[in-house]
One Martini backbone bead per residue (centre of mass of N, CA, C, O) as a GRO file, in nm:
protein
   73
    1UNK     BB    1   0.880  -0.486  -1.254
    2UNK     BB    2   0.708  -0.343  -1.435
    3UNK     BB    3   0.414  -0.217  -1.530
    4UNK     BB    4   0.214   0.002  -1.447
    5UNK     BB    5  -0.044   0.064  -1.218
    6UNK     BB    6  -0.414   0.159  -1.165
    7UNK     BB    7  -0.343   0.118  -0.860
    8UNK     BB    8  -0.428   0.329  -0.623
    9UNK     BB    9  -0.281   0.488  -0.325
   10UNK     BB   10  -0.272   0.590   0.060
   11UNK     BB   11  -0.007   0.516   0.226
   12UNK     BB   12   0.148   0.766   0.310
   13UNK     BB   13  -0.139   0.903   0.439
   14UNK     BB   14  -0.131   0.667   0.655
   15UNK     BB   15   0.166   0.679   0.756
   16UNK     BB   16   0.146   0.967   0.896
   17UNK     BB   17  -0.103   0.935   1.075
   18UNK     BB   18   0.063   0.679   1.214
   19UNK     BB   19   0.310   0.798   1.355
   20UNK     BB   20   0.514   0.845   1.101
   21UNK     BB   21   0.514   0.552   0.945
   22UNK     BB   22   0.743   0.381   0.814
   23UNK     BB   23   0.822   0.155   0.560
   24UNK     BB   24   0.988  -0.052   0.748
   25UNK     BB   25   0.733  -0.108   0.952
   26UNK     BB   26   0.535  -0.175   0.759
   27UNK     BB   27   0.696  -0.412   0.599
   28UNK     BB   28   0.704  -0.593   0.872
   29UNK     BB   29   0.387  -0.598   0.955
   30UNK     BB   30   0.334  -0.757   0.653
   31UNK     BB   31   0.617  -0.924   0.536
   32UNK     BB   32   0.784  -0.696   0.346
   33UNK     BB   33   0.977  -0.532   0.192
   34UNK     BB   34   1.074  -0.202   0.114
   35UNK     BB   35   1.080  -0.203  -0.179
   36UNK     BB   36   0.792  -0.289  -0.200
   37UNK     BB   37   0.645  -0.016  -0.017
   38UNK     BB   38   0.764   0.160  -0.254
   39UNK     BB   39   0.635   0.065  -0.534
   40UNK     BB   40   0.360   0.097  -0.442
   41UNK     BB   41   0.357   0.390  -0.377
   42UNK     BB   42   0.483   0.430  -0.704
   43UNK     BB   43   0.282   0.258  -0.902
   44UNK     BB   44   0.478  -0.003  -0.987
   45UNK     BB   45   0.326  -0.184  -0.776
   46UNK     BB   46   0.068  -0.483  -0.702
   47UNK     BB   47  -0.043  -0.612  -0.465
   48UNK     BB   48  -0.165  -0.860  -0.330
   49UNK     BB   49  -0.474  -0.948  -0.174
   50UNK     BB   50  -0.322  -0.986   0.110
   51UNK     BB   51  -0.133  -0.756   0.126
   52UNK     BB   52  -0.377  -0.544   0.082
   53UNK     BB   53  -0.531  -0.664   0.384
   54UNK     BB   54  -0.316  -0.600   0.523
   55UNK     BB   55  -0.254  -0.280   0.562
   56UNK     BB   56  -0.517  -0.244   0.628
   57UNK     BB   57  -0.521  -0.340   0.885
   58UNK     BB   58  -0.312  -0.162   1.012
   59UNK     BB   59  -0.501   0.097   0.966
   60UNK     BB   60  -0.752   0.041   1.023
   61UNK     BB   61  -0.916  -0.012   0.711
   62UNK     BB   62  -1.044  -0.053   0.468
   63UNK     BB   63  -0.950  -0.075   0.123
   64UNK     BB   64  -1.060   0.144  -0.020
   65UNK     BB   65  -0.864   0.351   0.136
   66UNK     BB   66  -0.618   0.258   0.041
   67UNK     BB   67  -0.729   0.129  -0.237
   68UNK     BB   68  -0.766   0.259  -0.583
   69UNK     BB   69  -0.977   0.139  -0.892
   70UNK     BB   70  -1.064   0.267  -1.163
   71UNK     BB   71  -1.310   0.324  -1.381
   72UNK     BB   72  -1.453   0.235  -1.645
   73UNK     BB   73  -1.580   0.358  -1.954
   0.00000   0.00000   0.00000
């Protein structure tokens, strides 16, 4: 899929606390494979700014919350 991204995300812990949803749920409410958000999660993979905007809108939290992209030196 390419190599990975240096953009950090807390999606199992936003899906843990939004009654434990799963993968596939998450997958399904955003329009994306699970193996999307799969590889999203595993820092594989860098989702579009759409993809990330909807994410954080289904947890309705910012966007910053959801992902995060550390500072350049």
């Amino acid at each position: 899929m390419g190599k990975p991204t240096r953009i950090t995300n807390r999606l199992r812990e936003l899906r843990f606390h939004s009654k434990e949803m799963t993968q596939a749920e998450l997958a399904k409410r955003v329009g994306v494979t699970r193996q999307t958000i799969i590889a999203i999660e595993q820092g594989k993979y860098s989702p579009s700014l759409e993809v990330a905007f909807q994410i954080a809108n289904v947890f309705k939290v910012p966007l910053e919350e959801a992902f995060q992209y550390p500072e350049s030196d």
